[in-house]
Backbone as numpy.savetxt, mean C-alpha at the origin, in Angstrom:
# Nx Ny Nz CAx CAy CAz Cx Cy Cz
-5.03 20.96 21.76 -4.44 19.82 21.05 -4.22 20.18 19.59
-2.89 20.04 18.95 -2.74 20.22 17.37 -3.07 19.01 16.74
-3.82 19.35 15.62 -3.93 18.00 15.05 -2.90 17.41 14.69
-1.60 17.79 14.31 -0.79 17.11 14.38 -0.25 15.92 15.03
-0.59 16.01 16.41 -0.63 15.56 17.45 -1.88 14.38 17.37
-2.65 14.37 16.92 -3.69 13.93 17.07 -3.72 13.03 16.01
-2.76 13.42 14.93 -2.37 12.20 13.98 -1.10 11.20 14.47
-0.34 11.89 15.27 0.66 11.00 16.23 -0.09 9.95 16.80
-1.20 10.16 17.51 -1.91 9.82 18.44 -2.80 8.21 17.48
-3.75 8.87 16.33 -4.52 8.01 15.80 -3.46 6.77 15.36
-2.41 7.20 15.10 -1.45 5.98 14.46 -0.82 4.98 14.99
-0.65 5.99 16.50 -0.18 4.50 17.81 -1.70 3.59 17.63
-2.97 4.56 17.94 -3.62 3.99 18.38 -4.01 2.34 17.31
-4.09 2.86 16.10 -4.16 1.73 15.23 -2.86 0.82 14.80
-2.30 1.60 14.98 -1.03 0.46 15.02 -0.55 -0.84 16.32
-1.11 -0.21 17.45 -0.74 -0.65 19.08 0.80 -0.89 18.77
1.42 -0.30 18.56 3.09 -0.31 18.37 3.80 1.42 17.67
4.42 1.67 18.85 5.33 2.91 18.75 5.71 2.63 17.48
6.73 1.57 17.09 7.33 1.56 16.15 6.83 1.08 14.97
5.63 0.57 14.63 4.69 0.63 13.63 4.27 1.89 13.02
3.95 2.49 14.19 3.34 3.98 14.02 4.40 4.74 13.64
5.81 4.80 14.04 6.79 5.95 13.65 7.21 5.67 12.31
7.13 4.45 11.47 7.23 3.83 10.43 6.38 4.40 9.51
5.16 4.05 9.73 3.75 4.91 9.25 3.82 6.44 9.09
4.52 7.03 9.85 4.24 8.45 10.31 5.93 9.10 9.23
7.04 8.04 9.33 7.92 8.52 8.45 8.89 9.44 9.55
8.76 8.83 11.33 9.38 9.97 12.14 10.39 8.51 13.02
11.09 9.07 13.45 11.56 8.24 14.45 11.16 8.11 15.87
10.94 7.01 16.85 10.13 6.63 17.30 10.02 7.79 19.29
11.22 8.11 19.14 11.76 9.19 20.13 11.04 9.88 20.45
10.78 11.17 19.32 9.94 12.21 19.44 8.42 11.80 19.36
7.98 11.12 18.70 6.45 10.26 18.79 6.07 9.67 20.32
6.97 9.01 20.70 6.54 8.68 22.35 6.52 10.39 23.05
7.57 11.43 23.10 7.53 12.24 23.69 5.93 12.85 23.29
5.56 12.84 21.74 4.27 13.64 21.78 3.31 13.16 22.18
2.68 11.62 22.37 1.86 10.67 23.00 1.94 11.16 24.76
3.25 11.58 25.20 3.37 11.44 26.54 2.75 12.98 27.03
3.36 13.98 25.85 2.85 15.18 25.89 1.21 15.23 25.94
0.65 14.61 24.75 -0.85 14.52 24.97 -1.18 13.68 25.75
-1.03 12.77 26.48 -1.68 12.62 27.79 -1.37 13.60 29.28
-0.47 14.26 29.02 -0.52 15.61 29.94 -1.57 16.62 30.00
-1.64 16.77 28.67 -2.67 17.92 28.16 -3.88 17.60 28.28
-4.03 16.33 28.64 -5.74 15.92 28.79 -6.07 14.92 29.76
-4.60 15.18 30.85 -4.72 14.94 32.02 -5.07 13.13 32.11
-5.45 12.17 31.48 -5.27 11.01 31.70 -4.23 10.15 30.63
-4.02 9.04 31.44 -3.55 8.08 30.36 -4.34 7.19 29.35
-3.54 7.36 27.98 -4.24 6.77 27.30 -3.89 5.51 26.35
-3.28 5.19 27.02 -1.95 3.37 26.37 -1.67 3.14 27.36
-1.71 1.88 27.33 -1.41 0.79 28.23 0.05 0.17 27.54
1.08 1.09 28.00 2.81 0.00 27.43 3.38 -1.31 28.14
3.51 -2.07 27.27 4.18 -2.94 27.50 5.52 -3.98 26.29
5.89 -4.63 27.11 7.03 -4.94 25.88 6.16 -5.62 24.20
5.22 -6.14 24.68 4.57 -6.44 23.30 4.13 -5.45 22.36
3.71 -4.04 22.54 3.27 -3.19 22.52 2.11 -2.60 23.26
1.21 -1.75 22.68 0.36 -0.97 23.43 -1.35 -1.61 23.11
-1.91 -0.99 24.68 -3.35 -1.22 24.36 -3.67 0.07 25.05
-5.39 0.38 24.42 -6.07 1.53 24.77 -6.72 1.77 25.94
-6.25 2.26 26.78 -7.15 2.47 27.72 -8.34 3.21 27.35
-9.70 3.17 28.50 -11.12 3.60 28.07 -10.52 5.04 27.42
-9.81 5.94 28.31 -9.77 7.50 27.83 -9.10 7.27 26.27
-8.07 6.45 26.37 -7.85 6.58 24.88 -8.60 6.23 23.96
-9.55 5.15 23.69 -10.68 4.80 23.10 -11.37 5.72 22.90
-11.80 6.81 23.98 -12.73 7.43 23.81 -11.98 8.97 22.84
-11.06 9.22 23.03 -10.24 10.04 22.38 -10.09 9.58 20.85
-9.27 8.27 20.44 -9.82 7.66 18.83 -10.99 7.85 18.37
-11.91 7.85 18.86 -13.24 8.31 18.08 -13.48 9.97 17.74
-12.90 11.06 18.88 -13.13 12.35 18.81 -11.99 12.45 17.56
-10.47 11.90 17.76 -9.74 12.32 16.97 -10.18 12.21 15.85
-10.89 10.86 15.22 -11.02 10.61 14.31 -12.04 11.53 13.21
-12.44 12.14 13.61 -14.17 12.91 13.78 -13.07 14.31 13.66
-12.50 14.61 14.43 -11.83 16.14 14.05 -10.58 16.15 12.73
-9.78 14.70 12.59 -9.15 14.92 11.24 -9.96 14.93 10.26
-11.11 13.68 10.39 -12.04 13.89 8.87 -12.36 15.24 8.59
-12.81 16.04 9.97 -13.45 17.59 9.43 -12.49 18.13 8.87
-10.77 17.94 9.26 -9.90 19.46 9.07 -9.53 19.15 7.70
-9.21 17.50 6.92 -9.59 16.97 5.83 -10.54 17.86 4.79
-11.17 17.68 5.50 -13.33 18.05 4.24 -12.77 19.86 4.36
-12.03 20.38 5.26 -12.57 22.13 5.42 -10.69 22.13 4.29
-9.73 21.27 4.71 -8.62 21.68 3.44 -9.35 21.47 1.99
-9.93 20.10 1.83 -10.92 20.25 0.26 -11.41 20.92 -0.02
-12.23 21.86 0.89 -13.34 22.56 0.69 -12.60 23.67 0.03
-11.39 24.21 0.89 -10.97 25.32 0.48 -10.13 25.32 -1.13
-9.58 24.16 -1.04 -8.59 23.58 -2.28 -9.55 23.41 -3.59
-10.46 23.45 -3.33 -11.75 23.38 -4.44 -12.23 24.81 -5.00
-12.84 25.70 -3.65 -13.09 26.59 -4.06 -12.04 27.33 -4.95
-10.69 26.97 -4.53 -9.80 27.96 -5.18 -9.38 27.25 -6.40
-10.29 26.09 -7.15 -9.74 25.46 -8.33 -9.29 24.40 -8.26
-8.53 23.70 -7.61 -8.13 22.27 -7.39 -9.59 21.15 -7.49
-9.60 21.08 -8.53 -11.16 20.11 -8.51 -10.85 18.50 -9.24
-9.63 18.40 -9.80 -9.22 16.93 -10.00 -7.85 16.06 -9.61
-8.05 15.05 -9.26 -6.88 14.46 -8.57 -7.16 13.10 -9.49
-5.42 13.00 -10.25 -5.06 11.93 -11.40 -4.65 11.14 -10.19
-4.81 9.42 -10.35 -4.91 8.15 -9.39 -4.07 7.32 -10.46
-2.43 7.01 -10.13 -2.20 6.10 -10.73 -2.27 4.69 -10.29
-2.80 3.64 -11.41 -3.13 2.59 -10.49 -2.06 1.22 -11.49
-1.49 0.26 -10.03 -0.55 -0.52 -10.87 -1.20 -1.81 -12.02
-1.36 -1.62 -13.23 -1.54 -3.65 -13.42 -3.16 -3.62 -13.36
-3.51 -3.70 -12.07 -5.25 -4.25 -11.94 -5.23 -3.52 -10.77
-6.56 -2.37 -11.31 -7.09 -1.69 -10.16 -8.61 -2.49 -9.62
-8.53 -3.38 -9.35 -9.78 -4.16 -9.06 -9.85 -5.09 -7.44
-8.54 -4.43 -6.84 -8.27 -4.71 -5.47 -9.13 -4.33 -4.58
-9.94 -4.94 -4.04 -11.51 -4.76 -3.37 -11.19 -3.59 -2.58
-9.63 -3.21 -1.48 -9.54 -1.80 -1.07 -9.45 -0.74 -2.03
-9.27 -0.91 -3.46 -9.07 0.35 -4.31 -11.00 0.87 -4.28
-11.53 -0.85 -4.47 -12.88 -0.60 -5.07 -13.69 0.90 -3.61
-13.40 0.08 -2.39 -13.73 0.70 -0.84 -13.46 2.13 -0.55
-12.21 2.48 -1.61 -11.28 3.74 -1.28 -12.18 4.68 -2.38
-12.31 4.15 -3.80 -13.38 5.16 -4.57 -14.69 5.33 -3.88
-15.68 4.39 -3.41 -16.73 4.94 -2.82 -16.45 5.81 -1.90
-15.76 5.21 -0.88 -15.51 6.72 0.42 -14.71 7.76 0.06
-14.26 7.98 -0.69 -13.58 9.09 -1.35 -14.89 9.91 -2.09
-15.62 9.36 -3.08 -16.77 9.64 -3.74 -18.24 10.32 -2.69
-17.85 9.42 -1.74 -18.69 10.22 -0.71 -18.14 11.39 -0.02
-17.46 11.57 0.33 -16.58 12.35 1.40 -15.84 13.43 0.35
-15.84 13.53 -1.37 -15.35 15.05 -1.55 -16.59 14.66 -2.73
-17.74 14.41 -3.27 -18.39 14.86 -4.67 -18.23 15.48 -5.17
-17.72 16.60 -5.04 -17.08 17.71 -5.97 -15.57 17.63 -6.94
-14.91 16.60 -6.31 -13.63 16.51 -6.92 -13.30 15.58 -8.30
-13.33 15.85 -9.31 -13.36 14.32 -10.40 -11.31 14.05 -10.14
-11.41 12.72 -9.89 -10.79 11.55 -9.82 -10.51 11.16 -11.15
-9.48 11.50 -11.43 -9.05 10.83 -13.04 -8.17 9.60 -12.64
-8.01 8.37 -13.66 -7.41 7.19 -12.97 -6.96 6.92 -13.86
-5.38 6.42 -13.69 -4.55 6.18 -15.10 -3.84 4.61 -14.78
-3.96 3.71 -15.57 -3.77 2.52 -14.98 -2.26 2.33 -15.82
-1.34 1.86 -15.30 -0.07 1.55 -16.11 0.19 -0.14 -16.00
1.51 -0.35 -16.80 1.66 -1.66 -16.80 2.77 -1.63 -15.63
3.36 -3.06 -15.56 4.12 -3.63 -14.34 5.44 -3.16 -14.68
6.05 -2.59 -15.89 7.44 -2.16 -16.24 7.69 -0.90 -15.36
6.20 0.13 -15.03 6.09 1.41 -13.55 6.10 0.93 -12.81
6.74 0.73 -11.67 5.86 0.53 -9.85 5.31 1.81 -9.70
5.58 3.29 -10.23 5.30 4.29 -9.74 4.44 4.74 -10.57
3.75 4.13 -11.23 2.41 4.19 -12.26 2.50 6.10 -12.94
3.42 5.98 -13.20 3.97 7.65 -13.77 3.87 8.44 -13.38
4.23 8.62 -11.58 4.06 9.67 -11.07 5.66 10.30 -10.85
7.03 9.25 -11.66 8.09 10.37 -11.59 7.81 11.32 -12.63
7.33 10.49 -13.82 7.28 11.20 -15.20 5.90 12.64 -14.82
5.21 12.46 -13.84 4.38 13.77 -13.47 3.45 13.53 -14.12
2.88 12.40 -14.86 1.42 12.15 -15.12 0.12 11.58 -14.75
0.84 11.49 -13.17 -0.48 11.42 -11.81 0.22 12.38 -11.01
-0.86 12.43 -10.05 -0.63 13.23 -8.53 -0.46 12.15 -7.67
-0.97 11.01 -7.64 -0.90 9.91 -6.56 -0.89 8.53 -7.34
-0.13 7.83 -6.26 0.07 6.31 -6.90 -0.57 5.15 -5.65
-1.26 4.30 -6.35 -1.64 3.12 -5.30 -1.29 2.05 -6.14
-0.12 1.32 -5.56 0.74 0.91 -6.05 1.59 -0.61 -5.41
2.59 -1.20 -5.70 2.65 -2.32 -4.75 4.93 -1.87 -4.79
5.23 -2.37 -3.43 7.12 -2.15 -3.70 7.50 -3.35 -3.78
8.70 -3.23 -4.05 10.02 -2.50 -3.41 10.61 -1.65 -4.94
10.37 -0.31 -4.87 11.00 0.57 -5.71 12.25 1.93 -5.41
12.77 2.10 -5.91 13.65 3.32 -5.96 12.56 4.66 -4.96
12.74 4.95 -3.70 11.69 5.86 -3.25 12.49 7.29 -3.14
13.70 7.19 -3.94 14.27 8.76 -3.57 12.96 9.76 -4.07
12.88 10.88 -3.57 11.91 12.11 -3.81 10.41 11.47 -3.63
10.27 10.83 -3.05 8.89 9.97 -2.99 8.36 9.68 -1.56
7.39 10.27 -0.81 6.65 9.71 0.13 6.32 8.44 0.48
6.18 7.46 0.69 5.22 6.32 0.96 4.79 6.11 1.92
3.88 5.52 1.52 2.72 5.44 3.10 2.08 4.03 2.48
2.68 2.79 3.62 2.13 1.82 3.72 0.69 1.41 4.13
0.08 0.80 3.02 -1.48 0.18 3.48 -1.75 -1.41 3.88
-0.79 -2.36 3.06 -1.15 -3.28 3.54 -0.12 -4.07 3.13
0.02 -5.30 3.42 1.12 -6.35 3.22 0.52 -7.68 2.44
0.55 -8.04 1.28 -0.13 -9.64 1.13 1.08 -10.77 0.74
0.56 -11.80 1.70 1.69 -13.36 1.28 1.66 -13.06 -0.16
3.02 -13.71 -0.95 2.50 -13.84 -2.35 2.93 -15.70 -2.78
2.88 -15.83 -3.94 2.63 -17.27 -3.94 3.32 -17.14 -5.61
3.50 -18.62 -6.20 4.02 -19.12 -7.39 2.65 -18.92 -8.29
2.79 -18.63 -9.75 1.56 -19.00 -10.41 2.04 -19.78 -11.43
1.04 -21.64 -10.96 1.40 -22.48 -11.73 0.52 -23.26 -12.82
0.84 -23.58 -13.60 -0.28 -24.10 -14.11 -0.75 -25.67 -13.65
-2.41 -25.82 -13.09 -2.57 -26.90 -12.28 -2.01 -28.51 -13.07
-1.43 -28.56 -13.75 -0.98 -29.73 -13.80 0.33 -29.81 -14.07
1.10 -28.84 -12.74 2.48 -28.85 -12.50 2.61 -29.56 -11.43
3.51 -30.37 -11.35 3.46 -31.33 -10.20 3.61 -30.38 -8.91
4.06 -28.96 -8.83 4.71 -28.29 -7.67 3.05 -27.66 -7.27
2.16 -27.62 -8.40 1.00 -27.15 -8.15 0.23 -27.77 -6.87
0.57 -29.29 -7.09 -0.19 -30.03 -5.65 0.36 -29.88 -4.46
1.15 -28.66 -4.16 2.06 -28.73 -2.92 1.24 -27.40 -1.98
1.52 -27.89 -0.58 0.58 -26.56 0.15 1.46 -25.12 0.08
2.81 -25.72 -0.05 4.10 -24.59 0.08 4.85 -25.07 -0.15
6.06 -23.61 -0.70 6.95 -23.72 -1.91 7.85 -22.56 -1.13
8.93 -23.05 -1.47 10.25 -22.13 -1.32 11.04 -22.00 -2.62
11.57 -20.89 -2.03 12.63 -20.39 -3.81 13.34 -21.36 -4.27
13.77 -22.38 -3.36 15.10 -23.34 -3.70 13.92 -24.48 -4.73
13.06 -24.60 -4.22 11.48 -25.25 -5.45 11.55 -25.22 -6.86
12.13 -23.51 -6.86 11.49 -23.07 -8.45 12.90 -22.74 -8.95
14.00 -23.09 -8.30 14.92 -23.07 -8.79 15.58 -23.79 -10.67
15.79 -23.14 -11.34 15.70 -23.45 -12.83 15.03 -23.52 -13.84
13.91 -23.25 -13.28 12.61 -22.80 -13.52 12.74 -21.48 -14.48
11.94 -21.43 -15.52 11.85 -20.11 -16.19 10.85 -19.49 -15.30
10.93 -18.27 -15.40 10.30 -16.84 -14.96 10.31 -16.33 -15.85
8.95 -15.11 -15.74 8.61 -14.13 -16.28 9.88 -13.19 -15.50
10.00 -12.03 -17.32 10.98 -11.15 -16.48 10.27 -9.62 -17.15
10.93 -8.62 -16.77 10.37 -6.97 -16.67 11.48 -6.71 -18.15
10.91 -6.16 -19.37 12.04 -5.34 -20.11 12.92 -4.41 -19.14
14.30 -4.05 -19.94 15.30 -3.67 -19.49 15.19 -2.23 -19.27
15.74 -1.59 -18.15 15.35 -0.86 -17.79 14.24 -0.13 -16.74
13.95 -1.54 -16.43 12.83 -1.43 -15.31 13.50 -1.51 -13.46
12.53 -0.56 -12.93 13.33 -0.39 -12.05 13.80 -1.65 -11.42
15.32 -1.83 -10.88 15.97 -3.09 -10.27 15.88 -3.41 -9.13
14.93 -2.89 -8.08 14.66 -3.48 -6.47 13.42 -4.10 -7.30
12.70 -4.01 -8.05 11.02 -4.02 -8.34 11.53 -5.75 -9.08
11.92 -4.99 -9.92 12.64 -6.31 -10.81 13.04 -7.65 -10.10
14.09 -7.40 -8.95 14.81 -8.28 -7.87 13.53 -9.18 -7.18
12.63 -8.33 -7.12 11.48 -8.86 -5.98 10.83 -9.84 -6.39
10.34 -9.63 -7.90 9.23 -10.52 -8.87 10.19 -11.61 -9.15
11.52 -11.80 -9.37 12.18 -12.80 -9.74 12.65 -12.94 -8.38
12.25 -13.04 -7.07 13.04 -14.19 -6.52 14.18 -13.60 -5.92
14.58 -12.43 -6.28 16.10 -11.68 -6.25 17.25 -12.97 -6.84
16.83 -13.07 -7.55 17.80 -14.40 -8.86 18.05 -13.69 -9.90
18.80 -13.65 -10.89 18.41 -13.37 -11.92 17.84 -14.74 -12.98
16.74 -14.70 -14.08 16.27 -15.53 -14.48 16.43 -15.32 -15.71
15.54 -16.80 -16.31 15.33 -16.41 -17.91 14.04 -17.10 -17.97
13.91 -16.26 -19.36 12.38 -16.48 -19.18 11.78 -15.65 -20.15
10.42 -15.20 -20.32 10.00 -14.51 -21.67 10.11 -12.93 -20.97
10.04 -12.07 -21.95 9.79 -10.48 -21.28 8.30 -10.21 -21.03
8.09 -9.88 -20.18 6.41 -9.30 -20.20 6.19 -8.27 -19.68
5.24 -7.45 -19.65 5.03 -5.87 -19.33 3.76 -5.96 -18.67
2.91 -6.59 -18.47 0.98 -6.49 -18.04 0.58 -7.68 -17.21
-0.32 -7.87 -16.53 -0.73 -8.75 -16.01 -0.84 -9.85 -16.90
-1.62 -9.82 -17.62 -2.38 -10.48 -18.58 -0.94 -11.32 -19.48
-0.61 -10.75 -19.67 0.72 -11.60 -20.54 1.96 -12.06 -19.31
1.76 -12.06 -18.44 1.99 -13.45 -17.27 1.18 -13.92 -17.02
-0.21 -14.00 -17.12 -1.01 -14.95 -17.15 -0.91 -15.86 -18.44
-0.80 -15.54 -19.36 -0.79 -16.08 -20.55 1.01 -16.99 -20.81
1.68 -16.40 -19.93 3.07 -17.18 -20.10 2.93 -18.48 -19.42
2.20 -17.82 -18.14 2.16 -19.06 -17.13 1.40 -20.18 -18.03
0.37 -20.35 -19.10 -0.88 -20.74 -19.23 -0.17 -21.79 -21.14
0.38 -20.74 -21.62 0.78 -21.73 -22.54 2.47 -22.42 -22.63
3.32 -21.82 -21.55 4.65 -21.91 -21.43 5.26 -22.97 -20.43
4.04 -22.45 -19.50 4.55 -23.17 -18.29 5.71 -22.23 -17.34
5.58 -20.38 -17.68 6.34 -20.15 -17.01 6.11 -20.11 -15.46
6.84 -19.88 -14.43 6.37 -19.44 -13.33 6.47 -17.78 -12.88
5.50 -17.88 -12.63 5.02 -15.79 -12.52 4.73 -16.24 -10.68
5.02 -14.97 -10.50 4.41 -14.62 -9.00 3.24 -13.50 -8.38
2.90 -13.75 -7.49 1.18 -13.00 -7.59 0.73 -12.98 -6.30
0.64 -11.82 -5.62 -0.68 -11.64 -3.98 -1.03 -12.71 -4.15
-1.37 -13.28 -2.96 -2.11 -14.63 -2.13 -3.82 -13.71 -2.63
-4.90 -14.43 -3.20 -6.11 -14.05 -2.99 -6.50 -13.34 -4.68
-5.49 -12.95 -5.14 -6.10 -12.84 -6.89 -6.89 -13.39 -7.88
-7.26 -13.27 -8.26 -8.16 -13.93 -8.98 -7.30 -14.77 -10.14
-7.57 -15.85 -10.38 -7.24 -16.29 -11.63 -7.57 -17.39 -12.53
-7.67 -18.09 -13.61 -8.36 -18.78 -14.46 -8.26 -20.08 -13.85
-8.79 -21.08 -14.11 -9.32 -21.85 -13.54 -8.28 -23.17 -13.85
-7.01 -22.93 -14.78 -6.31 -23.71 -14.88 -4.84 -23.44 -14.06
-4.84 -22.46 -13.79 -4.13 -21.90 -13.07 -4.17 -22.05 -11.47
-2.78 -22.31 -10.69 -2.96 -22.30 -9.48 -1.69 -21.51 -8.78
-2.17 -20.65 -7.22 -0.98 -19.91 -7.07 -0.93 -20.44 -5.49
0.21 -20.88 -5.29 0.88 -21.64 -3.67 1.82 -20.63 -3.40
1.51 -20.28 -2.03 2.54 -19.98 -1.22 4.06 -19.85 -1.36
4.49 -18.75 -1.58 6.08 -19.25 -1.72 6.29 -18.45 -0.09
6.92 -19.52 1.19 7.41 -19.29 2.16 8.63 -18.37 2.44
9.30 -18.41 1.78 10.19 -17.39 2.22 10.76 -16.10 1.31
9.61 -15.68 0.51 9.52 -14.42 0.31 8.52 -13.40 1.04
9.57 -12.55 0.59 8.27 -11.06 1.97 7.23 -10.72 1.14
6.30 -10.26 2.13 4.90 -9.83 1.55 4.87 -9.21 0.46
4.04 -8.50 -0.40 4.59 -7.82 -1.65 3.52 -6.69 -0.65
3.90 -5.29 -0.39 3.41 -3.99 0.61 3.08 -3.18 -0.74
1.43 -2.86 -0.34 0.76 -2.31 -1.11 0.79 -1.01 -0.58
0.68 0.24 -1.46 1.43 1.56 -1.05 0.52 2.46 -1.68
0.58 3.31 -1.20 0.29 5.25 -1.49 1.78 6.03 -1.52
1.30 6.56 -2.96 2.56 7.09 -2.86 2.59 8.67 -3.53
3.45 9.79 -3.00 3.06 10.94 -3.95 4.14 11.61 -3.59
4.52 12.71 -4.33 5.80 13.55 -4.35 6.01 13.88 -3.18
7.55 13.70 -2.68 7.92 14.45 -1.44 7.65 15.69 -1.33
7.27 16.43 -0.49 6.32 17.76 -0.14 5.60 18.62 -1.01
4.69 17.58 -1.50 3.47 17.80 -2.23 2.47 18.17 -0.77
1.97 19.43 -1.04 0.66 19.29 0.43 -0.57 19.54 -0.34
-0.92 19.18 -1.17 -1.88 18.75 -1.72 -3.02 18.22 -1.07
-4.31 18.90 -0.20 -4.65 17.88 0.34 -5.79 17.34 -0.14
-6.16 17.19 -1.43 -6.67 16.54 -2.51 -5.92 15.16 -1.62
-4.61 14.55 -2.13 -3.57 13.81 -1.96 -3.91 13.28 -0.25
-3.98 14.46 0.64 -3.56 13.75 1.76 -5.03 13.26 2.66
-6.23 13.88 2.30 -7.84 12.93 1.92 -7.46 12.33 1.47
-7.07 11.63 0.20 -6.77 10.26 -0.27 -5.90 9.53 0.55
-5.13 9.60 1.56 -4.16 9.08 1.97 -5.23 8.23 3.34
-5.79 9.28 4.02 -5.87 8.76 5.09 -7.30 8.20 4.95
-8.23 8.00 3.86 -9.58 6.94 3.29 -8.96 5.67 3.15
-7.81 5.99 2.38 -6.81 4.87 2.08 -6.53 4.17 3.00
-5.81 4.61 3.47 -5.11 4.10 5.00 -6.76 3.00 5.66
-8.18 3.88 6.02 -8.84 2.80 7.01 -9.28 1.50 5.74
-9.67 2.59 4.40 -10.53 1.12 3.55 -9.34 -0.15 2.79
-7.96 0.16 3.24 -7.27 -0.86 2.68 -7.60 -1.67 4.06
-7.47 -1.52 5.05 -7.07 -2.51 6.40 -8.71 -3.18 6.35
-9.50 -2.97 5.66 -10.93 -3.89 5.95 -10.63 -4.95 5.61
């Protein structure tokens, strides 16, 4: 069995969807069923259960997710091992806005456990980067949130969160369980200085164009929202001041929290970080 294969394999298995997994994997979904079909040849049972909803594990496959899992961590720890001895001993972490996302917090301990030898430098940028300066080359890796410009760029999706309006609680829209764009229509927004990338830009406003104050940091959309009355937008589950309230906006897409690092970077400093990433964001 190549591990290669065996990362085909772990990604159906956590995904239970071909096409989750070929998404994840960055392959089209064709050759991924052929290698799933291939490794259940090679080890003589079946191990998915297909159906039109997607897939479930049969016992052999279950029991295979645990071996797989157990042989990437090792081939992981023996690429560090070697990438160390030969000098590679720090990996720069760009992080977007607020690195205080309980999976960033999950991803430093098991990372911290699983290479001690490596120092982790962490460079936090403001919201004018989505790519927390890893075009400009002053990280190796980004954990980060889209929709950005991904030419020359990897991504590897970790998680998806609802996002919601941030209002101040004695906005009348504040007492509502849910809010749609047509809601906040005329409404000032916070907006990105010029020059910031324009899918990233499109997303935070609504895909409207608005008016509204310029801001660059978390903190100074909190502070717009707080003495202005602007409306800012924000992940479902953030933390925020106590005058402040953030509702549901229904028909915007999740805001997809990301790993991101140079297209064929093999770094596997980078690709240990990827796949810690990958289990401690989904807790």
């Amino acid at each position: 069995m190549e591990l290669r294969t065996l990362r085909y394999f772990v990604a159906v298995a956590e995904e239970l969807h071909f096409g989750r997994a070929a998404a994840r994997l960055h392959m089209s979904q064709p050759p991924l069923s052929r290698a799933i079909k291939q490794l259940e040849s090679d080890v003589g049972a079946a191990l998915l259960h297909r159906s039109s909803a997607g897939v479930t594990l049969t016992a052999a496959g279950a029991a295979l997710l645990d071996e797989a899992r157990a042989l990437l961590d090792q081939a992981d720890r023996v690429r560090v091992r070697v990438a160390t001895a030969a000098g590679a001993t720090t990996l720069t972490v760009g992080f977007l806005g607020d690195s205080t996302d309980r999976g960033a917090r999950r991803l430093a301990a098991a990372y911290r456990g699983r290479h001690p030898g490596v120092e982790v430098r962490v460079r936090e940028t403001d919201l004018t980067d989505p790519t927390c300066g890893l075009r400009a080359g002053l990280v190796d890796v980004a954990l980060t949130r889209g929709p950005f410009d991904e030419a020359g760029l990897t991504v590897h999706e970790l998680r998806a969160d609802p996002v919601g309006a941030v209002l101040r609680t004695d906005d009348p829209l504040a007492r509502r369980d849910r809010l749609t764009l047509s809601d906040l229509a005329g409404r000032r927004w916070f907006r990105f200085p010029a020059g910031t990338d324009p899918l990233w830009q499109a997303y935070w406003n609504g895909g409207e164009r608005r008016e509204g104050p310029v801001v660059r940091g978390v903190q100074e959309c909190v502070q717009a929202v707080l003495w202005n009355g602007t409306v800012g937008m924000a992940p479902l589950g953030h933390e925020m001041p106590e005058e402040l309230a953030v509702v549901p906006v229904v028909d915007m897409a999740p805001s997809r929290v990301l790993v991101v690092w140079q297209e064929g970077d093999t770094n596997p400093l980078i690709r240990s970080l990827v796949g810690i990433a990958t289990a401690a964001y989904r807790v």
